[in-house]
C-alpha positions, 0 to 999 in steps of 0.5 A: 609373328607381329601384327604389324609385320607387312606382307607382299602378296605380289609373285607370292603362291601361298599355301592353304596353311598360309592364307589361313594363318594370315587370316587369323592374324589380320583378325587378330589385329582387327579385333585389337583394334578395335578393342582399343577404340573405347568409343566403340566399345561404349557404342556396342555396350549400348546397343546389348542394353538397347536390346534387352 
């Protein structure tokens, strides 16, 4: 399924399988966002070298 398909929640019973599934691929799509955010990354590259 696409990230970015959208999803109702409204009248809608989702099962156990669904809702994880869901989960899963709104995660997925956090996590390539925020990849894709390089200032981030470079913000989290100095907080591991601040750290050792």
């Amino acid at each position: 399924m696409p990230f970015n398909n959208l999803h109702s929640i409204t009248n809608y019973k989702a099962t156990s399988t669904e809702m994880i599934e869901e989960y899963r691929r709104q995660s997925a799509l956090a996590s390539s966002v925020d990849r894709a955010d390089i200032d981030l990354m470079n913000f989290l590259d100095q907080i591991l070298l601040d750290a050792e």
